[in-house]
VEXDREN-2710 file (C-alpha; in Angstrom, 1 decimal):
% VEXDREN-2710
k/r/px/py/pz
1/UNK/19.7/-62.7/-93.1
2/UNK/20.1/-60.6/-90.0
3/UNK/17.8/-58.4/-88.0
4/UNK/19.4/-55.8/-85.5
5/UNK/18.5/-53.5/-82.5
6/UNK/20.1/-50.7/-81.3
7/UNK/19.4/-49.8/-77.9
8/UNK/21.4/-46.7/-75.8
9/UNK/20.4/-46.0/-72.5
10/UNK/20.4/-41.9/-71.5
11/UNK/21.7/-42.7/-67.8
12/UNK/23.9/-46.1/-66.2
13/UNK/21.9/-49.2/-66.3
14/UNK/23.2/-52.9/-65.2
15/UNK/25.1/-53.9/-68.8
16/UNK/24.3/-57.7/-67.9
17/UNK/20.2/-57.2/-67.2
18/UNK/20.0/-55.4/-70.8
19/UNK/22.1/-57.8/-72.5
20/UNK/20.1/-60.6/-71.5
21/UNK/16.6/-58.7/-72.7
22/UNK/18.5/-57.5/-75.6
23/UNK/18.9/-61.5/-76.2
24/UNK/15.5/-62.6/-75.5
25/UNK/14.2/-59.8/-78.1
26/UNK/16.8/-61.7/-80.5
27/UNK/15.3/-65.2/-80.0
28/UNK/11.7/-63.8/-80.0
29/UNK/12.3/-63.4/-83.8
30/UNK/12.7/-67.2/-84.6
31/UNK/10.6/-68.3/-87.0
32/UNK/9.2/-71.7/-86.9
33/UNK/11.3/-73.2/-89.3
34/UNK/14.5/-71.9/-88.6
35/UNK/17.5/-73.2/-87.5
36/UNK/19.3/-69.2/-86.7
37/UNK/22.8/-68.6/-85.9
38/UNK/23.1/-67.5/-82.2
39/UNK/22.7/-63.8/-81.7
40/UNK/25.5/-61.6/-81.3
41/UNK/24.7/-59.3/-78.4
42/UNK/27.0/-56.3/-77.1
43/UNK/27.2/-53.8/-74.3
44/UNK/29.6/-51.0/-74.2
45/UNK/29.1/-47.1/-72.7
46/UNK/25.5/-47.8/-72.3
47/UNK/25.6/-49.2/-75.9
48/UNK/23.8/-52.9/-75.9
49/UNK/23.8/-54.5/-79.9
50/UNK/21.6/-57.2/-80.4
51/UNK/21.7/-59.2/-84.0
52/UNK/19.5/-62.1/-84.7
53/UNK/20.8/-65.1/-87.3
54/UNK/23.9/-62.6/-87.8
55/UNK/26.1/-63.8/-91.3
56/UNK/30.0/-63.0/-92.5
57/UNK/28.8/-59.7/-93.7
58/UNK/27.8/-58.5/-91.0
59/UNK/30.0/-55.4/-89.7
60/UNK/30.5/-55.1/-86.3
61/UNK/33.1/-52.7/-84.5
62/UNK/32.6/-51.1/-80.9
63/UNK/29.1/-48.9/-81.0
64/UNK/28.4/-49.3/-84.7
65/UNK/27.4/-51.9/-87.2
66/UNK/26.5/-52.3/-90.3
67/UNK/23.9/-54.7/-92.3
68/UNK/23.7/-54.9/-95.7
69/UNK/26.5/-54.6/-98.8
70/UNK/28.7/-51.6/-98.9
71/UNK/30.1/-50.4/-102.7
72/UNK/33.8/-50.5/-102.2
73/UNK/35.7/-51.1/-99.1
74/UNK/35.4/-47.9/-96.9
75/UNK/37.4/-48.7/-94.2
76/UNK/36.1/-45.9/-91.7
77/UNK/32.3/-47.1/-92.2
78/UNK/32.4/-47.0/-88.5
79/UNK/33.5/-43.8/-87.8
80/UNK/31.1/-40.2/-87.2
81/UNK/31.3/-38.0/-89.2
82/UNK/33.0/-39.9/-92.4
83/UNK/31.5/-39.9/-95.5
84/UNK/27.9/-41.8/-96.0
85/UNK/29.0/-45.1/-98.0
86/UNK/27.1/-45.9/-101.4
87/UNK/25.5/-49.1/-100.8
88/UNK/22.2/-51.0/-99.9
89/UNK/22.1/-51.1/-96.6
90/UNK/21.1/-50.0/-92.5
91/UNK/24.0/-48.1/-90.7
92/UNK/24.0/-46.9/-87.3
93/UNK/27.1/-45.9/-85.6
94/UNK/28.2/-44.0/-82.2
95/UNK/30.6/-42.9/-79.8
96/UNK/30.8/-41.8/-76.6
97/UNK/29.5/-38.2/-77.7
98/UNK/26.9/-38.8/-81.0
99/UNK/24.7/-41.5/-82.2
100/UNK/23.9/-42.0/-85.9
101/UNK/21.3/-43.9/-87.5
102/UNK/22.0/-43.7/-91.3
103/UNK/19.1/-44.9/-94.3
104/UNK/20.8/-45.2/-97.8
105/UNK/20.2/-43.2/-100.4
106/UNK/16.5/-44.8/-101.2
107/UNK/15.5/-46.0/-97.6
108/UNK/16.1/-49.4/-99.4
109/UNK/16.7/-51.3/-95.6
110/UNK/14.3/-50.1/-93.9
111/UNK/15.3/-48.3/-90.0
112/UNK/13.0/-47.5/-87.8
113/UNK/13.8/-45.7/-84.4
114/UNK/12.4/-44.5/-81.4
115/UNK/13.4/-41.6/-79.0
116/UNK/12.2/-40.8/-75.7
117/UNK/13.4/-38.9/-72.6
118/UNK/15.3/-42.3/-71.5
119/UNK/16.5/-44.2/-74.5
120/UNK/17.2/-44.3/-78.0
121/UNK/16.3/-47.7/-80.0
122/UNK/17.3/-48.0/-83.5
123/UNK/16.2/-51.3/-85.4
124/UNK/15.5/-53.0/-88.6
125/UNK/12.5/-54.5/-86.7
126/UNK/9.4/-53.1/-85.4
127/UNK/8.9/-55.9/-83.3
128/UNK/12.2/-55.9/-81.6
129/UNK/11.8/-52.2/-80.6
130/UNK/8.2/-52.8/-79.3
131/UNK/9.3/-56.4/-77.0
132/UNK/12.4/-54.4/-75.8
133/UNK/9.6/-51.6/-74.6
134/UNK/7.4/-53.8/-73.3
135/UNK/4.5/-52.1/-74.9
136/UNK/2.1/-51.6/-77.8
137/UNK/0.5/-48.4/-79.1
138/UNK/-1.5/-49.2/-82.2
139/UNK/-1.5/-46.6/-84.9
140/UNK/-4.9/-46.9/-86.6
141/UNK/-3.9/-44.5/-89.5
142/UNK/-2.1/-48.1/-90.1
143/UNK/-5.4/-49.4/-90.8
144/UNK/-6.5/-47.1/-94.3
145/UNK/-3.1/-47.8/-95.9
146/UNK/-3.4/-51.3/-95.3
147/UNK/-6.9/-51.8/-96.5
148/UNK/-6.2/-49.8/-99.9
149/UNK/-2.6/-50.4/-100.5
150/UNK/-1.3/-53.9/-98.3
151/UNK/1.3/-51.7/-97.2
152/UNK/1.7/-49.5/-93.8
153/UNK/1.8/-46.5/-96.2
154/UNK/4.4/-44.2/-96.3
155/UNK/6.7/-43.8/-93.8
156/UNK/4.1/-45.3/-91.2
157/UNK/4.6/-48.1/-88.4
158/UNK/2.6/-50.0/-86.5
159/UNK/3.2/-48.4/-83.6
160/UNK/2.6/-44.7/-83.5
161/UNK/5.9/-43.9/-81.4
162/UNK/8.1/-45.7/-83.9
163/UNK/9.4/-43.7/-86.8
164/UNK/10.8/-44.6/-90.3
165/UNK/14.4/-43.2/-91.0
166/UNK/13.3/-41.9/-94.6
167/UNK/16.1/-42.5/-98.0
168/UNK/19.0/-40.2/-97.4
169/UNK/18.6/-39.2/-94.2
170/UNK/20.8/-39.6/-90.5
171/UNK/19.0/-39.2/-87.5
172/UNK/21.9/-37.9/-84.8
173/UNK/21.7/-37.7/-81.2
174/UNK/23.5/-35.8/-78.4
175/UNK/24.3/-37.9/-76.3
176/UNK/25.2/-35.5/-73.5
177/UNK/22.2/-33.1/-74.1
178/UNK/20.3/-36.0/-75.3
179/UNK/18.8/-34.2/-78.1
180/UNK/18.3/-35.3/-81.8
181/UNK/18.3/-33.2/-85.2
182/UNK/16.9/-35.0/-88.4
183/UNK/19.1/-34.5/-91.8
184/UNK/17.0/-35.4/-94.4
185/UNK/18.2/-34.8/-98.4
186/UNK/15.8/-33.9/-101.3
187/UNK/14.9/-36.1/-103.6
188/UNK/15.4/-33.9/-107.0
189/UNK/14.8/-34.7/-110.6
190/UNK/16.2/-32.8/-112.4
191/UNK/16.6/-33.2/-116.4
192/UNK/20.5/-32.8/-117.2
193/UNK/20.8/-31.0/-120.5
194/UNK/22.7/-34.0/-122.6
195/UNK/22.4/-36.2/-125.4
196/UNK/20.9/-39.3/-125.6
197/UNK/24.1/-40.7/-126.7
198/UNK/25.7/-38.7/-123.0
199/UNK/22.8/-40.1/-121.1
200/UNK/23.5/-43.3/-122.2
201/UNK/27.2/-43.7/-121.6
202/UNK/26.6/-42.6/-118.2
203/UNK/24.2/-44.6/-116.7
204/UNK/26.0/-47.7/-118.2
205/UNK/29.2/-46.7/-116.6
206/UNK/27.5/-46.2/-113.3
207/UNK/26.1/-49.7/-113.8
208/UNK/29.8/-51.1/-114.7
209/UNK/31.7/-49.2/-111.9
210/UNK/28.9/-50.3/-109.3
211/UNK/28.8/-54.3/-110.7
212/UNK/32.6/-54.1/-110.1
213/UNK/32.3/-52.3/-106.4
214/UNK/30.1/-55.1/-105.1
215/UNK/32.0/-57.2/-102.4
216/UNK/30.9/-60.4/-101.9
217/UNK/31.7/-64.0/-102.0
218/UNK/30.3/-65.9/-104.9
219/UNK/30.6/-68.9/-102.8
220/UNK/28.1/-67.7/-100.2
221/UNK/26.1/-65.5/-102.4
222/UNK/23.1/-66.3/-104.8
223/UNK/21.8/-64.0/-107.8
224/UNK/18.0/-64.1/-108.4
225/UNK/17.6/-64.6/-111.5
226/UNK/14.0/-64.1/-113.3
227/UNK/13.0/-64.3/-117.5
228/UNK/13.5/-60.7/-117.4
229/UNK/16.2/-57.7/-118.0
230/UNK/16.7/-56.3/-115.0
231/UNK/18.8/-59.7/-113.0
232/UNK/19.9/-61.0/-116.5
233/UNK/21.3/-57.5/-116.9
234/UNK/23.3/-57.5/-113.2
235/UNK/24.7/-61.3/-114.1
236/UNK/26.1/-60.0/-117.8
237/UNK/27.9/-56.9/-116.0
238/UNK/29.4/-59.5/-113.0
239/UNK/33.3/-59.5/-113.2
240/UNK/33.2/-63.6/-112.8
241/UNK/29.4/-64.3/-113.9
242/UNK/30.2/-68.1/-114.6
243/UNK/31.1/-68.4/-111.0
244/UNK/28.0/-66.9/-109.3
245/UNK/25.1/-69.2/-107.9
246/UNK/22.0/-68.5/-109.8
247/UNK/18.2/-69.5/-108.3
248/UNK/14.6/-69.1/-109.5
249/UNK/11.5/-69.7/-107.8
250/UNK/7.9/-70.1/-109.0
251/UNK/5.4/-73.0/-109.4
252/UNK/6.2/-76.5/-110.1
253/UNK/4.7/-76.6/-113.5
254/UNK/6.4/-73.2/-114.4
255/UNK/10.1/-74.9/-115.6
256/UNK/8.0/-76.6/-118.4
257/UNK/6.2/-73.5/-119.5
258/UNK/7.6/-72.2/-123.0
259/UNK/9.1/-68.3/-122.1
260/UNK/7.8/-68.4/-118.3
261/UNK/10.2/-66.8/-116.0
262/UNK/11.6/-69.9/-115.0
263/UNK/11.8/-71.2/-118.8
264/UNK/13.8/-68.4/-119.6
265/UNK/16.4/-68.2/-116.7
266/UNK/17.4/-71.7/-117.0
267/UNK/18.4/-70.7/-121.0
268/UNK/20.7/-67.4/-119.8
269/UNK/22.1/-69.5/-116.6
270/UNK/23.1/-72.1/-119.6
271/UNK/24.1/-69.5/-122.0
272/UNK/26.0/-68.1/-119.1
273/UNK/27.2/-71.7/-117.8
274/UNK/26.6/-70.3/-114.0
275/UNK/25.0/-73.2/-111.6
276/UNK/21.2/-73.0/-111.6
277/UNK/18.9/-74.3/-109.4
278/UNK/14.8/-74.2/-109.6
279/UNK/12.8/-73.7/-106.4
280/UNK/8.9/-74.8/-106.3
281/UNK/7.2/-72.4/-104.3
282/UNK/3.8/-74.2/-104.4
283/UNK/1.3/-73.6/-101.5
284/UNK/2.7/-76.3/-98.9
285/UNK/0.0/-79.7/-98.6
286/UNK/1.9/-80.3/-95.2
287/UNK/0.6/-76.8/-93.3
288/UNK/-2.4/-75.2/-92.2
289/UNK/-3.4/-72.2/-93.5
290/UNK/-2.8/-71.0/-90.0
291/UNK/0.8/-71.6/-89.8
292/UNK/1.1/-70.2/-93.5
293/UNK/-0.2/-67.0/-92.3
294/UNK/1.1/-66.7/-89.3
295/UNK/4.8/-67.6/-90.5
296/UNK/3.9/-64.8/-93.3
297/UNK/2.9/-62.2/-90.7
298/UNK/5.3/-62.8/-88.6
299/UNK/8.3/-62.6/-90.7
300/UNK/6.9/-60.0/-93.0
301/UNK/5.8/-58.3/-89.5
302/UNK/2.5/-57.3/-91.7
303/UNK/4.0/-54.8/-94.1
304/UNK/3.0/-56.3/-97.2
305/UNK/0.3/-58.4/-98.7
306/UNK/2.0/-60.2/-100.9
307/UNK/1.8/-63.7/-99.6
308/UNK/1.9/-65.8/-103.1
309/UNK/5.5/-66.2/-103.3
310/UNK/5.9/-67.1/-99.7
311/UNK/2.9/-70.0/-99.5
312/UNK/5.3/-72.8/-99.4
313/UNK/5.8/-71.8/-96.0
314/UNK/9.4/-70.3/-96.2
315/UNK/10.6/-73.6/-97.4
316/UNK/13.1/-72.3/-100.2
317/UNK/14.4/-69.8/-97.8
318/UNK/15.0/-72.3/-95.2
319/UNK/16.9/-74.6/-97.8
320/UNK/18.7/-71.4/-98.5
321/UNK/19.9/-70.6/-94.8
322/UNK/20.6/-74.4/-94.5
323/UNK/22.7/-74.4/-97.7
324/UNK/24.8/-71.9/-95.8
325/UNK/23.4/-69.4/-98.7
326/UNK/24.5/-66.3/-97.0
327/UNK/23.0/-63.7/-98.7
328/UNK/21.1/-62.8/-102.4
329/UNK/21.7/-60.0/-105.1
330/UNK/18.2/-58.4/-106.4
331/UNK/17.6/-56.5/-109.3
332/UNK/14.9/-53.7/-107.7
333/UNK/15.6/-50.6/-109.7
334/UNK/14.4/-47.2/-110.0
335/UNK/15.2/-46.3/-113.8
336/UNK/11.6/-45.1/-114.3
337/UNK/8.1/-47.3/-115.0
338/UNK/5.2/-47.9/-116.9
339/UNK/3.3/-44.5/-118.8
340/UNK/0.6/-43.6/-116.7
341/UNK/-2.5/-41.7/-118.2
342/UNK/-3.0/-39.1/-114.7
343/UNK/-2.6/-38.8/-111.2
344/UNK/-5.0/-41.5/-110.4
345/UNK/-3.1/-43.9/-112.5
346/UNK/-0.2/-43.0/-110.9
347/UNK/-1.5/-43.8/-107.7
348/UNK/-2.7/-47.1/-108.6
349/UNK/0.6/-48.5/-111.0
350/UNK/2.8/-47.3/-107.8
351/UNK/1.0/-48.9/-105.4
352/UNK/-0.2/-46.6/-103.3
353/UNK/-4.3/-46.0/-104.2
354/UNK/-6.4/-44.4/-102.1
355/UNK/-9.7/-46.0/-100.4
356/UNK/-11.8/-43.1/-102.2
357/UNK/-9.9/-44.4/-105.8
358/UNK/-12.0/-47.6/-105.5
359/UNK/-15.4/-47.6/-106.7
360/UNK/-17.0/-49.8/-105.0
361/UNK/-15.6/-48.3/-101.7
362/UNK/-15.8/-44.5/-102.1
363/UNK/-19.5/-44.3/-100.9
364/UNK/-19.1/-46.8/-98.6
365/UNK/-16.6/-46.2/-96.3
366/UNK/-18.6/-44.5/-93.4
367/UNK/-20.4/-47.8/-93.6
368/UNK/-17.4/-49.2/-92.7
369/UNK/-15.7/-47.2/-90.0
370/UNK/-12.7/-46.6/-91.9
371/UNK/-11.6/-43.4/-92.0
372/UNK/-10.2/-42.3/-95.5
373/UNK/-6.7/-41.9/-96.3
374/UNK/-5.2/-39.1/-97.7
375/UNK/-1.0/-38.6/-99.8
376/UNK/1.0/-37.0/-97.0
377/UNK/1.8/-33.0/-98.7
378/UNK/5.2/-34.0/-99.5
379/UNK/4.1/-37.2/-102.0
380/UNK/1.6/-34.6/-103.6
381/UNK/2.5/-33.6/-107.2
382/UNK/3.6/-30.6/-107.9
383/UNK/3.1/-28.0/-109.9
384/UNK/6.0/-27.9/-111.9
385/UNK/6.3/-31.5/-112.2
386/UNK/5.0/-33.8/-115.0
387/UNK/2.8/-36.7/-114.6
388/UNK/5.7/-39.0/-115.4
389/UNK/8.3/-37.0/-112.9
390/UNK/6.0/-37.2/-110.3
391/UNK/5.3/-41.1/-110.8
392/UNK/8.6/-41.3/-110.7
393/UNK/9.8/-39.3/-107.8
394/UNK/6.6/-41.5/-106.2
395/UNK/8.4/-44.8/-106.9
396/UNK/11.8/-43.2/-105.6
397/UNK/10.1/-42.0/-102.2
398/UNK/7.3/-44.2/-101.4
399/UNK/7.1/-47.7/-103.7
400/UNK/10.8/-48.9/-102.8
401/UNK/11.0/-48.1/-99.1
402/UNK/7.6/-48.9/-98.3
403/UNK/6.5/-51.7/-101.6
404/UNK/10.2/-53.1/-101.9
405/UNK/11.8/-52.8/-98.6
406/UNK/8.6/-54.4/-97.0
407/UNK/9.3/-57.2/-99.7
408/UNK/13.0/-57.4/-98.9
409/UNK/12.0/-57.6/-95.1
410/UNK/10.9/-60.9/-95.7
411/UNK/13.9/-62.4/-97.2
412/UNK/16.3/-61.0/-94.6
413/UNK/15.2/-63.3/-91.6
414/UNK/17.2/-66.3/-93.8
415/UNK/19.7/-64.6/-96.1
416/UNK/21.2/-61.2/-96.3
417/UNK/20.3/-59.0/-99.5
418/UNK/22.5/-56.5/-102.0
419/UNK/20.6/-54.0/-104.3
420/UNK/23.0/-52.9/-106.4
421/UNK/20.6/-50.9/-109.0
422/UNK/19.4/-49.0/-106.1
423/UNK/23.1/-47.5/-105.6
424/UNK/23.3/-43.6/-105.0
425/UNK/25.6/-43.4/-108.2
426/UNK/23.1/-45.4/-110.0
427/UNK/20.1/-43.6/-108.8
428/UNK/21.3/-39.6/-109.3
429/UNK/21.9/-40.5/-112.9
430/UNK/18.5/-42.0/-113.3
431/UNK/17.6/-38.7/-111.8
432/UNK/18.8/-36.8/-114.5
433/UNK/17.4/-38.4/-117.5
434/UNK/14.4/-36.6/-119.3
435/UNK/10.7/-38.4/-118.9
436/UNK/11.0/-39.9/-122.3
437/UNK/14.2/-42.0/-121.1
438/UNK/12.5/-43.0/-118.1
439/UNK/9.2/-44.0/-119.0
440/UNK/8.7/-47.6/-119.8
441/UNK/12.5/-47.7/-118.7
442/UNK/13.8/-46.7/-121.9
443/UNK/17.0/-46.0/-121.2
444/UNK/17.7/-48.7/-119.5
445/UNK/16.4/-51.1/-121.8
446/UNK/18.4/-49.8/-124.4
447/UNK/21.7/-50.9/-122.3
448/UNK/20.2/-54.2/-121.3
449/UNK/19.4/-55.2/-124.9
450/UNK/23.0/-54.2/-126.0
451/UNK/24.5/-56.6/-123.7
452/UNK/21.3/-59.2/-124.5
453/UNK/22.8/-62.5/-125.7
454/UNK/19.4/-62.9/-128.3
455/UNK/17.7/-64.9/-125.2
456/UNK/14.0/-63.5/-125.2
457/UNK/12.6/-62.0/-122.4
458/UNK/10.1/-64.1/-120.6
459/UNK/6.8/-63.4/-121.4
460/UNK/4.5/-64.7/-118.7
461/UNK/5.4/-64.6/-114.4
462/UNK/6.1/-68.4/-112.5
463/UNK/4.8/-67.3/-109.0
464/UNK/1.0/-67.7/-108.2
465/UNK/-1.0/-64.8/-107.7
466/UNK/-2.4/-63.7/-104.7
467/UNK/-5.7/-63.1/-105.9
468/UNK/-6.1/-66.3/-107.1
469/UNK/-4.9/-68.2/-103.3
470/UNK/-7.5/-65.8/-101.7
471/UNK/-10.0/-66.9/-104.3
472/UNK/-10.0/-70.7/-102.8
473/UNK/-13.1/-72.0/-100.7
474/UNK/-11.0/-73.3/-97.8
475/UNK/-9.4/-70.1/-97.8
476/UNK/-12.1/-67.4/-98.1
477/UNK/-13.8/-69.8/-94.9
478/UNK/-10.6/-69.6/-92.6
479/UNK/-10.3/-65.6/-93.3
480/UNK/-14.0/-64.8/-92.7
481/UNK/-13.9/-66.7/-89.2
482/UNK/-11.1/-64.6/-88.3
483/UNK/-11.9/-61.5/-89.2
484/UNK/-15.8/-62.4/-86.9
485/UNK/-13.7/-62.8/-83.9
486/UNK/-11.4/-59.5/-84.4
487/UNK/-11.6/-57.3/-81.4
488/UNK/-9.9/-54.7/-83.4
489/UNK/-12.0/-54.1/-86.6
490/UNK/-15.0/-52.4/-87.0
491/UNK/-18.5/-54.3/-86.6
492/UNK/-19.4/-52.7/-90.1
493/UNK/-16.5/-53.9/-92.2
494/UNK/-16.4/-57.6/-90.5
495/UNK/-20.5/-58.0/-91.8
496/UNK/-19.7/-56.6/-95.3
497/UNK/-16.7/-58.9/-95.5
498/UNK/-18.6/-61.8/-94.0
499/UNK/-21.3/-61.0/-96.8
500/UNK/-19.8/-60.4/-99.8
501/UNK/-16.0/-62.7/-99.6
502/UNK/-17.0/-65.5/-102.0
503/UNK/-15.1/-67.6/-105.1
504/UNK/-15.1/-65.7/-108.2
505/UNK/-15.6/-62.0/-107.4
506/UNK/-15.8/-59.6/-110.0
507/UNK/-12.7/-58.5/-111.6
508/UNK/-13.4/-54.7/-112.3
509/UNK/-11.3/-51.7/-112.8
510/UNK/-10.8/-49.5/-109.7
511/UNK/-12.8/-52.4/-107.9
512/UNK/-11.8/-53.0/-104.6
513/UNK/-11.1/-57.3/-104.6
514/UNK/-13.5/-57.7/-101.5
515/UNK/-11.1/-61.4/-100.9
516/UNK/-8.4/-58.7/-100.8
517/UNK/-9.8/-56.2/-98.6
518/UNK/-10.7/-59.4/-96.2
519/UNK/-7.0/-60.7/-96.5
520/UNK/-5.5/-57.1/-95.5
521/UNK/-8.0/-57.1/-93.2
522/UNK/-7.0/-60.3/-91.3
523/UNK/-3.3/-59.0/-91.2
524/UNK/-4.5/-55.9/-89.4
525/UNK/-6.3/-58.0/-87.3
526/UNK/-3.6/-60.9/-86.7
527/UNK/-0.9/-58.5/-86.3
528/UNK/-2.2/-56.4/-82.8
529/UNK/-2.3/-60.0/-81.9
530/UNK/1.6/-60.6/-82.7
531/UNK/2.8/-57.5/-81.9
532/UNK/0.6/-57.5/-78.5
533/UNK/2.3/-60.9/-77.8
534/UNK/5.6/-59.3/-78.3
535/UNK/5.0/-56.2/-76.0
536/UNK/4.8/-58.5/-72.7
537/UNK/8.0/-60.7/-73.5
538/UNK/10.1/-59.5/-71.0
END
């Protein structure tokens, strides 16, 4: 539920002045409908902590802290130099000689940083780091990524000085010579040479051993529980499952639909005899689409489009916070996905097409002013690797810390998150596993149905779709009067989209949803706004 920002000044500044700015960037964060926890701020060697809504779990200890769930209890978390902890979470921890900024082992929370010849900011937020510098430097390779994925793309920010920690990596800093070295590890697949029956005894152990390392308080803590295998496999391998809190969210009419999500994890929280509890998330009657938006953009701060689980307005992570709910387990994964046919299908089912993928934009987009985007050379594929490693090794580096994480940054304004499936014992074993265990999440599956009670899975989703909200009248009219007043996008693209945005628009393969492409367009749009709001806070 907590944002931080790590700020160390290169030469002696007044500790009180940047504690109080270090606040305001705190209290800028506050969304709408939140009630926060006062911020923790700090100020120590040139050292100033600042963490909005902060929660129990938050670990704080001289010039390091820690949000997110640790495996275990490693009691020298806080120390330089001591072994990376296996975990979900954002680390950054110093001294009076080093600074570390530490990403787990899949960039799951995301960290972005900035370094210059005066300071070093670390933060969970890009909208902290850019208040705190008072300014804002619009990245327009931003703009492609969003238009053809909803996402900043990999490894991009908003702001072209701000960086992305990537998975397994530490970013260190001298702080006497004030210079920083990047230590970045590889992500390998590489098929161990075992039998199925090997393979499958030890990814279920990392599973158990991982279930069993998670500390956290039942009493505070929530599971999120879906129709599906991946939570209803996490609450079967919980040490106390009848005591954890279980939730599901969706529309109303959902909880009466025969093997829906919500249909579904009402019979295993029974079966289970955990508590249950059903949140509507239809879109709110009591706010503007304005204030939907805007709570969605600024929360979210733009990294992802998907706004259909979020169009009550926040209200079930509100109730959440209010609840005293102080943080929720996910089941994100990375045990493999769905076959893909080539590299362009592997682009698409990972979320990360291309504008020139899209038919109906490929010989358009010097209509538009958009410059094409191209995979950075390290997210190409290989030669030695197989469509289904390279899909993989896709979802590992670019879906979960730019599709997920973005997700996840929504949720951790109210409550805190744990991802235990994403745990580095977890994911080198998944690692291993040939493409035929991977694929379709075969392996896996096979463990999950083992411990399956004989509840089905469900068979049909209880969120809305986002399509479908940006398919509404009302809606379609609110976005194109935006986008005609954007200073920021091009002449080219607002006139197609005010042209062709209508009800109903054709539902193609590798066609470009033009009430999509004017959606993503109002969040590049909106979000210079917000973040040029935020640069003149202080």
């Amino acid at each position: 539920m907590s944002k931080v920002i790590y700020v160390c000044l290169r030469n002696p500044s007044s500790m009180a002045v940047e504690k109080d700015r270090v606040k305001r960037v705190c209290d800028n964060l506050t969304p709408d409908n939140l009630d926060p926890h006062p911020a923790i701020v700090t100020a120590n060697d040139n050292v100033i902590i600042g963490i909005f809504n902060p929660v129990p779990s938050i670990m704080l200890k001289a010039s390091s802290v820690c949000l997110g769930n640790l495996l275990g209890s490693p009691s020298e978390w806080h120390q330089l130099g001591s072994k990376i902890p296996d975990g979900t979470y954002a680390l950054i921890r110093g001294n009076s000689n080093e600074i570390e900024a530490i990403a787990d082992y899949v960039g799951s929370r995301t960290i972005w940083y900035v370094h210059t010849k005066d300071l070093f900011i670390a933060s969970t937020s890009q909208r902290m780091i850019i208040a705190y510098l008072g300014s804002y430097r619009p990245d327009r390779n931003v703009y492609s990524w969003i238009l053809s994925t909803g996402s900043l793309g990999p490894g991009l920010s908003w702001d072209k000085r701000i960086k992305c920690l990537p998975g397994n990596s530490r970013f260190i800093l001298n702080r006497e010579s004030w210079t920083a070295r990047l230590e970045q590890g590889t992500v390998r697949f590489q098929e161990s040479n075992l039998r199925y029956q090997d393979h499958y005894e030890r990814l279920k152990k990392a599973i158990e051993v991982t279930m069993n390392s998670m500390r956290i308080d039942y009493a505070q803590w929530a599971l999120l529980l879906s129709g599906g295998q991946d939570s209803r496999t996490i609450l079967l391998h919980l040490p106390n499952p009848k005591k954890i809190n279980t939730l599901t969210w969706g529309l109303k009419s959902s909880i009466k639909v025969k093997n829906s999500d919500a249909y579904i994890a009402k019979k295993i929280a029974d079966y289970i005899g955990c508590p249950h509890q059903y949140y509507p998330t239809d879109i709110s009657a009591h706010l503007s689409l304005r204030t939907l938006f805007d709570r969605f953009l600024s929360i979210g701060e733009g990294r992802i489009d998907h706004f259909s689980g979020y169009a009550d307005g926040f209200n079930l992570w509100n109730k959440l916070h209010a609840q005293g709910v102080s943080g929720v387990i996910r089941g994100d994964g990375g045990f493999g996905y769905v076959p893909c046919k080539d590299e362009q299908d592997v682009r698409f089912r990972v979320g990360m097409p291309l504008l020139t993928d899209f038919v109906n934009l490929t010989d358009r987009l010097h209509q538009i002013g958009i410059a094409p985007n191209l995979l950075p050379h390290h997210l190409n594929r290989k030669k030695t690797e197989s469509i289904p490693l390279w899909r993989d090794r896709l979802f590992h580096q670019y879906r979960i810390p730019s599709i997920h994480a973005a997700l996840n940054d929504l949720k951790l304004s109210h409550v805190e998150i744990a991802n235990p499936y994403l745990s580095r014992r977890i994911i080198l074993e998944a690692r291993k596993l040939p493409d035929h265990l991977r694929t379709s999440k075969k392996l896996f599956k096979d463990i999950a149905n083992a411990v399956n009670p004989g509840i089905d899975y469900a068979q049909y989703r209880s969120t809305a779709r986002t399509k479908d909200l940006l398919n509404q009248n009302e809606t379609i009219a609110f976005l194109k009067k935006e986008i005609r007043h954007s200073k920021v996008l091009p002449n080219s693209l607002k006139n197609l989209l005010d042209k062709e945005m209508a009800p109903h628009p054709n539902k193609i393969r590798h066609h470009m949803n033009i009430n999509v492409l004017g959606f993503r367009a109002f969040i590049i749009a909106r979000m210079n706004t917000i973040l040029t709001k935020d640069a003149s806070l202080l």
